[in-house]
C-alpha positions in Angstrom: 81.9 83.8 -29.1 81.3 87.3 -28.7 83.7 89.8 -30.8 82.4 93.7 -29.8 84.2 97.2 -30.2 83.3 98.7 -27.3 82.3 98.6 -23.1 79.8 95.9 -22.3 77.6 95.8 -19.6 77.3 92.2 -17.6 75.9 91.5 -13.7 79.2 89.3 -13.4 82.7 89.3 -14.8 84.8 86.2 -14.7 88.3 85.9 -14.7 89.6 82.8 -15.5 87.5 80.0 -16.9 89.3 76.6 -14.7 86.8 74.6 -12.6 85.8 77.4 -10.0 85.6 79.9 -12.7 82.8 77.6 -14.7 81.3 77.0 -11.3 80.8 80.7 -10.9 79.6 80.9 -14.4 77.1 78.1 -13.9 75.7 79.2 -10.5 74.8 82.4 -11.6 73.4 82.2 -15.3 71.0 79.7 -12.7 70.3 82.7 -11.4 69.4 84.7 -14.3 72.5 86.9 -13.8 73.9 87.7 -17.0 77.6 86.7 -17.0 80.2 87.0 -18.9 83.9 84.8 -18.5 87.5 85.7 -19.7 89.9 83.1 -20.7 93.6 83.2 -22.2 94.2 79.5 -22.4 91.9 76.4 -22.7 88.8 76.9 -21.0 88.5 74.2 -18.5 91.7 75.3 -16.9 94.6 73.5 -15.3 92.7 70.5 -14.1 91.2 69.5 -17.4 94.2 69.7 -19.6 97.9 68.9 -17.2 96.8 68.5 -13.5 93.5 66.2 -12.0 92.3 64.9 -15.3 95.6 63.9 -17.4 97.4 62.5 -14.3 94.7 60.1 -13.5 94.4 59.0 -16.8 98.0 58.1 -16.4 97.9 56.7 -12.6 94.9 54.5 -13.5 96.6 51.9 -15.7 99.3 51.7 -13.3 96.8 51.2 -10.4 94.7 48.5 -11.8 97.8 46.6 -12.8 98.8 46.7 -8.9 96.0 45.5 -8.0 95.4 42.2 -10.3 99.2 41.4 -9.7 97.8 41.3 -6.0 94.9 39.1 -6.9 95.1 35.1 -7.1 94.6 33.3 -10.2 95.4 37.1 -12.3 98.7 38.2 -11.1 100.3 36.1 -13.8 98.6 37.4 -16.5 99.2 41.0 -15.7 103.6 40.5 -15.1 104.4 42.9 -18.7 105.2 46.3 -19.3 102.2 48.6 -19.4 101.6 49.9 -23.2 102.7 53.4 -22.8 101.5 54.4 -26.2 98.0 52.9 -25.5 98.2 54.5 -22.1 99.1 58.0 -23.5 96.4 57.4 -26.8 93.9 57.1 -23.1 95.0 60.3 -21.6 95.4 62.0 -24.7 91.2 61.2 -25.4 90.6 62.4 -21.7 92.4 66.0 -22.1 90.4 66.1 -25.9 94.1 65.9 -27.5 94.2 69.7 -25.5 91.2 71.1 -27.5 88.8 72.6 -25.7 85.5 72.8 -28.2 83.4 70.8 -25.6 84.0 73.2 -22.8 83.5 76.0 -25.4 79.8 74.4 -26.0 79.4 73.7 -22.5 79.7 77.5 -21.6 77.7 78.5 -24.4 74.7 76.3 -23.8 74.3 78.3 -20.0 74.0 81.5 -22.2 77.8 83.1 -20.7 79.6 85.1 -23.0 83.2 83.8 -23.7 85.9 86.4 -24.4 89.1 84.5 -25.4 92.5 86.8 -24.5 94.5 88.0 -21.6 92.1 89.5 -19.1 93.3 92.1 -16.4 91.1 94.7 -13.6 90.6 97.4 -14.8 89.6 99.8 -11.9 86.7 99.3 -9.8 83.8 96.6 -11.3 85.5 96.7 -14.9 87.8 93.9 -16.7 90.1 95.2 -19.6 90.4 92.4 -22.4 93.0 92.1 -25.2 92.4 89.4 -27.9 94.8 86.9 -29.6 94.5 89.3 -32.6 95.0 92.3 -30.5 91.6 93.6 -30.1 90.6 95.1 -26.8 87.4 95.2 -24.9 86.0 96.6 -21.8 84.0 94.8 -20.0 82.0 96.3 -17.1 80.2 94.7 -13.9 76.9 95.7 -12.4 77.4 93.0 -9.4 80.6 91.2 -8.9 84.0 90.7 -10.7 85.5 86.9 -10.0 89.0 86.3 -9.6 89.5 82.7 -10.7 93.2 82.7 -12.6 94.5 79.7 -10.5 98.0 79.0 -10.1 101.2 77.9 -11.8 104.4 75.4 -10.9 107.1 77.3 -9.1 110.6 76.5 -9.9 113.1 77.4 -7.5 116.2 79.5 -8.2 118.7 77.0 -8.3 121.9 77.6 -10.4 121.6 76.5 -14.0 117.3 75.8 -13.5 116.5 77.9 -16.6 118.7 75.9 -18.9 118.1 72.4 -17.6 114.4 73.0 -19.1 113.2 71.3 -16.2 109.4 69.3 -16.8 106.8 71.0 -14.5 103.3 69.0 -13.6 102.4 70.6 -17.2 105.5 68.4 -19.3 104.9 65.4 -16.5 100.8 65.0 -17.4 101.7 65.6 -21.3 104.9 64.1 -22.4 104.6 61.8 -25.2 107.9 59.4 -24.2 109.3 57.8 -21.8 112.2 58.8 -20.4 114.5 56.3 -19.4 115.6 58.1 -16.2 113.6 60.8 -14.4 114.3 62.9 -11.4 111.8 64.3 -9.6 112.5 67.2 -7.0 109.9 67.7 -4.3 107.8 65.7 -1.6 104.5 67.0 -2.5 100.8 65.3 -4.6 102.8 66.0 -7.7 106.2 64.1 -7.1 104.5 61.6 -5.5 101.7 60.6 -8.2 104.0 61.4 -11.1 106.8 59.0 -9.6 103.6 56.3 -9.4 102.8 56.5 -12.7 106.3 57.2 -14.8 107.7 54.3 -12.6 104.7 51.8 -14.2 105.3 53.5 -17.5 109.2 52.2 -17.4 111.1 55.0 -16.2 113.6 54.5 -13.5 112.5 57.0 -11.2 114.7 59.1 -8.5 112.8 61.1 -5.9 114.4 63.8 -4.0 112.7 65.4 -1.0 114.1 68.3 1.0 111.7 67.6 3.7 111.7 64.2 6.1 108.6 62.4 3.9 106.1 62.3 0.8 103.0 64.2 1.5 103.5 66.3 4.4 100.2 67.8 5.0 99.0 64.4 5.3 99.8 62.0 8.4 103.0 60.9 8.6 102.2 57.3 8.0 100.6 58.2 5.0 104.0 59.3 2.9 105.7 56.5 4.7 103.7 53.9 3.0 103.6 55.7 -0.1 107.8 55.7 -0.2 108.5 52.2 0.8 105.9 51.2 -2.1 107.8 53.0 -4.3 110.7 51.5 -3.5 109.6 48.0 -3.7 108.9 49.0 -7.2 111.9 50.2 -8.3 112.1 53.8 -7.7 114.6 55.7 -5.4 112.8 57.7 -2.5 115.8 60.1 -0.4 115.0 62.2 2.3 116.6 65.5 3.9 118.3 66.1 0.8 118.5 69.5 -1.0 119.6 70.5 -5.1 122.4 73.1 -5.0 123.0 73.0 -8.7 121.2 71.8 -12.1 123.2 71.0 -15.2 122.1 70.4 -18.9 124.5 69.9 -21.8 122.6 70.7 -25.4 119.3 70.8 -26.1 118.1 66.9 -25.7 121.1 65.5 -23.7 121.3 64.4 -20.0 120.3 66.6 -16.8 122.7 66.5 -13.8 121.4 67.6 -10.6 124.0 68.5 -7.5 123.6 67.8 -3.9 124.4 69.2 -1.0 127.9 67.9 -0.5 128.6 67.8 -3.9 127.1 64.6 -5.1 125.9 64.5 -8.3 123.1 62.3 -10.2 122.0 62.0 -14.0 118.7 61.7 -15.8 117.3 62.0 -18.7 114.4 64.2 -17.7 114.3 66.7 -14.5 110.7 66.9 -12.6 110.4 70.1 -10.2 107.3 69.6 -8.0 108.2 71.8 -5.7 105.1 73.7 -5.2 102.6 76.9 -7.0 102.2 80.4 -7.1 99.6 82.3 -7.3 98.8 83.5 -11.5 98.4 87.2 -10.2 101.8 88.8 -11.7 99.6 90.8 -14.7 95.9 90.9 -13.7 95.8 94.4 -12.8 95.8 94.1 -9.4 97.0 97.3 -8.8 94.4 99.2 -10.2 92.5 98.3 -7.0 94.9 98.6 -4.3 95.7 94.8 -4.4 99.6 93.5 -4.7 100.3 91.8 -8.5 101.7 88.1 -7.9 100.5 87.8 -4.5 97.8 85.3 -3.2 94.3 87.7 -2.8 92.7 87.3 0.9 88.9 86.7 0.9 86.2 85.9 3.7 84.0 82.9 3.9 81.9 84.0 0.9 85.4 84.1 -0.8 84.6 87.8 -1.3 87.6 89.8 -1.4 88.7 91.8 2.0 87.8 95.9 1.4 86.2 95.1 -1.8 82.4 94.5 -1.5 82.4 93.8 -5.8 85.3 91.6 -5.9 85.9 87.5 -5.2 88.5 85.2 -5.6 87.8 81.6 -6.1 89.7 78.7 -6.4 93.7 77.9 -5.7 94.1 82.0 -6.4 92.9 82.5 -2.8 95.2 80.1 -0.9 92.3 78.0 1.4 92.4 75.1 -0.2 94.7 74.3 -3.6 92.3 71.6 -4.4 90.0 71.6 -7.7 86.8 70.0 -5.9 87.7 73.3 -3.4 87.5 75.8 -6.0 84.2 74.5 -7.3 82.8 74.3 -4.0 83.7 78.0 -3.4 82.4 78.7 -7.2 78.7 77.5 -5.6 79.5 79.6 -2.6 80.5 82.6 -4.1 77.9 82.2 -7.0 75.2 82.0 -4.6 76.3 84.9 -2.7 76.4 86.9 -5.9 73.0 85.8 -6.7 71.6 87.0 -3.1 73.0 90.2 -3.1 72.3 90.8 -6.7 68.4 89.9 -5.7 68.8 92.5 -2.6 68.0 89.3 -0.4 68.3 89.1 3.2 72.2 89.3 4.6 74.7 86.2 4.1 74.5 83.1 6.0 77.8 83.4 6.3 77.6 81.7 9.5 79.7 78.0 10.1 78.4 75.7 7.8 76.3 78.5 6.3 74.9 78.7 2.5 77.1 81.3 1.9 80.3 79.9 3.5 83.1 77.8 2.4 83.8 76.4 5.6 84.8 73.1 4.9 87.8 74.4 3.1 88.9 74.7 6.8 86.9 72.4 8.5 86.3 69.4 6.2 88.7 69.3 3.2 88.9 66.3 1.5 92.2 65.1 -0.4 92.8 61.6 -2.8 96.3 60.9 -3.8 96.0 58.6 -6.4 99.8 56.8 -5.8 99.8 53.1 -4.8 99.0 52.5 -2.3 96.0 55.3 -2.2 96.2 57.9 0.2 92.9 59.4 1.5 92.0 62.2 4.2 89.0 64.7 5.1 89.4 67.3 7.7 92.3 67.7 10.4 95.8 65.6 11.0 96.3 64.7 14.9 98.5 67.9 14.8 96.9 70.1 13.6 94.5 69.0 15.8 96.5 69.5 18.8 97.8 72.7 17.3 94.5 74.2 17.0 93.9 73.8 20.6 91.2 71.0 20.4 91.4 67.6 23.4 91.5 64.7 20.9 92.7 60.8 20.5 93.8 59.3 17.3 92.2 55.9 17.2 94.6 53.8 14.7 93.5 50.8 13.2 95.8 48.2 10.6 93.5 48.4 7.4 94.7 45.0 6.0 93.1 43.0 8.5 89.8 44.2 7.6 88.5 40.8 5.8 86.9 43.5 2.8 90.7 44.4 2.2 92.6 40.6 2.5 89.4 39.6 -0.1 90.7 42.9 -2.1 94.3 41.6 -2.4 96.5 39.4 -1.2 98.8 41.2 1.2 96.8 43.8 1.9 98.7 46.9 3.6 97.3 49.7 4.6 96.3 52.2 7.6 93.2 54.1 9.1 93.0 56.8 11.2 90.6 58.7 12.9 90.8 61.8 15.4 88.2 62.3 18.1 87.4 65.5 19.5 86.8 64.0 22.9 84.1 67.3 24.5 82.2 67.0 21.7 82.5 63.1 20.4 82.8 63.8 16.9 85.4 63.1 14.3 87.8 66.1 13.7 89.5 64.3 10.6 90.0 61.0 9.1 92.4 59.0 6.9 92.7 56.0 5.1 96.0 54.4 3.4 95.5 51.2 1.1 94.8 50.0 -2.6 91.3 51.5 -3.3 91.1 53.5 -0.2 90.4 56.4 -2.0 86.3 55.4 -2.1 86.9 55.5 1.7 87.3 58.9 1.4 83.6 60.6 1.1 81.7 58.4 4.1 84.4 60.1 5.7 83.7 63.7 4.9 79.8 63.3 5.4 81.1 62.2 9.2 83.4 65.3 9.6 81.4 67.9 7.7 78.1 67.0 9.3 79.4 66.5 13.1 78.1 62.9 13.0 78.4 61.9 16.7 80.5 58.7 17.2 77.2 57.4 19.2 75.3 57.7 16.0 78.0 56.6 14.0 78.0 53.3 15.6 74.5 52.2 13.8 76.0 53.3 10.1 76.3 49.5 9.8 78.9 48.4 7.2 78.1 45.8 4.7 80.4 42.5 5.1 82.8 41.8 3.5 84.0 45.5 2.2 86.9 47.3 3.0 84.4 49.8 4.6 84.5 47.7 7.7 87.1 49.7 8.8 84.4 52.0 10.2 83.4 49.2 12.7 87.3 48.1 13.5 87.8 52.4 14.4 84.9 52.4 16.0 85.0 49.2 18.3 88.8 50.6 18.9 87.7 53.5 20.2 85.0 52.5 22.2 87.3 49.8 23.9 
């Protein structure tokens, strides 16, 4: 930890020490850039601590149990109620019990300097720093200042929100009980995987979706399956409905939420996955003609627009509010810092270049750990057809696969791919099953690396896996 008095000289300042931050931080101390990294909570960031990490931890006994009760000869010995408290002991060891010490050692075995506190710009190439204990520092950049605050959990302005004290994904990944009932507002990753998991922990779960479906930026198939297995386990999955009101009675008593129309439901806990916003409200943006609490454009190299000092990484920037994202634009942006700093060449910041995140628009990949799994890499068939591009989706029923039907009994699932029929190559791709998740990175190799469907056809699958699917799209396609 470095404690100093006055202005300090690094090549790199970074703001924010999540998973795109550390990726910064890793790419260039590899490059002998001296680099220094500002945190005001745990360093590791959303993911580690109440988003990726905690929620799998969660998902993962509920998962496994799905599966065996699938399986012949197991499925009665797996018919009890999950052990929450061994299940929380689990996720609890996975978040460090919310310590951060091993990220602490991880940042200072690359040689960073870590300033703990509330970091904001302050003007052109410097960060201002004030200190739990109220100390301030200045830190200054020779190269590049990173952007890498993330985002937090919006919560909409519905009458009586604020004293509902409504979970976001932070209480959902954390909470140490049960509730008995939970309500969960929103269609999206969130409401989705945390109904999964609080359903197999016990709760009776009620999801309400403003929208038609679950995961909308998926295909539509994909939130359809997701819903009617949430159903068949117990939970409640309504559509087109919206929250006009939130009630709360007393500090630990029940949460009423009203409908449109006046209907009114009860639970003991209140869920509002209803989307983020960017954590820009007090970074100083203004100091360099930037808006405070809006999302902060960049270009490929995720370098910010008018600003040839300044990047943004990660969900802060708005092109992809994934965590593998933001580290794949820390390694970007890192290495674009580390060329410029070494008066290189210019960028490749050409498609596909070293020094651009295309994939963020080209081949993003996406796991949603609910059961069944739902998988996908690049572009939907609309947003296929929106973008202009002559395609067919070639549809295939995953559960006749014989991989699948050996991986459970009743196998139901769904693959899709979308063809870009000038150029014969796979636009996008994605999988709906148990364990369809490991589908998921053949996938991206095909999409980010323009695998021609020709060449795809000798990428022989191994019998009996559920990979196989490959062949059934394929064979489908070819007619």
């Amino acid at each position: 930890m470095v404690t100093v008095s006055e202005a300090v000289e690094y090549d790199v300042v970074v703001l924010g020490a999540g998973p795109a931050g550390e990726n910064i931080v890793d790419r260039t101390r590899a490059a002998g850039l001296t680099t220094a990294l500002v945190e005001a909570e745990l360093v590791g960031g959303e993911c580690s601590y109440w988003a990726c990490v905690p929620s799998k931890a969660l998902l993962r006994p509920a998962l496994a149990r799905a599966d065996a009760r699938r399986v012949p000869g197991l499925a009665g010995s797996v018919e009890g109620p999950l052990d929450a408290a061994a299940v929380f002991a689990h996720r609890d060891y996975w978040t460090s019990s919310w310590k951060d010490d091993g990220a602490v050692d991880w940042v200072e075995s690359t040689g960073a300097h870590l300033y703990r506190g509330h970091g904001r710009l302050y003007g052109v190439r410097k960060v201002a720093v004030t200190s739990p204990e109220g100390e301030h520092h200045v830190l200054a950049a020779r190269h590049a200042v990173v952007v890498a605050t993330g985002t937090r959990a919006v919560i909409p302005d519905v009458p009586g929100i604020a004293g509902a004290r409504p979970w976001t994904s932070r209480e959902a990944t954390s909470a140490q009980q049960v509730p008995g009932r939970l309500l969960i507002v929103g269609g999206s990753v969130v409401a989705a995987e945390m109904a999964t998991a609080w359903q197999a922990l016990g709760s009776r779960v009620t999801v309400l979706v403003r929208g038609s479906g679950l995961l909308p930026r998926m295909e539509p198939f994909a939130g359809e399956l997701v819903a009617e297995a949430l159903r068949e386990a117990g939970a409640v999955v309504r559509t087109d409905v919206a929250v006009e009101a939130v009630v709360r009675d007393g500090p630990t008593g029940p949460v009423q939420v009203v409908l449109e129309g006046g209907e009114t439901l009860e639970g003991d806990e209140l869920l509002m996955a209803t989307g983020r916003s960017p954590h820009t409200e007090d970074i100083g943006l203004e100091t360099v003609g930037l808006t405070p609490g809006d999302w902060i454009p960049v270009d490929e190299s995720c370098r910010v627009q008018g600003h040839d000092w300044l990047y943004a990484v990660g969900d802060v920037n708005h092109r992809a509010l994934l965590t593998h994202q933001g580290k794949y634009q820390g390694r970007i942006a890192g290495a674009a810092i580390a060329a410029l700093a070494a008066g290189s060449p210019p960028l490749d910041t050409g498609r596909w270049g070293a020094h651009a995140a295309t994939a963020d628009t080209q081949a993003m990949p996406q796991a949603v750990f609910t059961d069944p799994e739902a998988a996908a890499v690049g572009l939907t068939l609309a947003e296929a057809e929106r973008a202009g591009h002559r395609v067919r989706a070639v549809d295939y029923d995953l559960g006749k696969v014989s991989g699948a039907g050996l991986y459970a009994d009743g196998y139901r699932g769904r693959a899709r791919m979308v063809v870009d029929l000038d150029r014969e190559v796979l636009l996008g791709a994605t999988f709906v099953g148990p364990g369809a998740a490991e589908l998921l990175h053949a996938a991206t190799i095909a999409v980010a690396g323009e695998v021609p469907i020709d060449r795809l056809w000798h990428a022989v699958p191994a019998f009996p896996t559920i990979s196989e699917i490959w062949l059934r799209l394929l064979e489908t396609y070819r007619g």
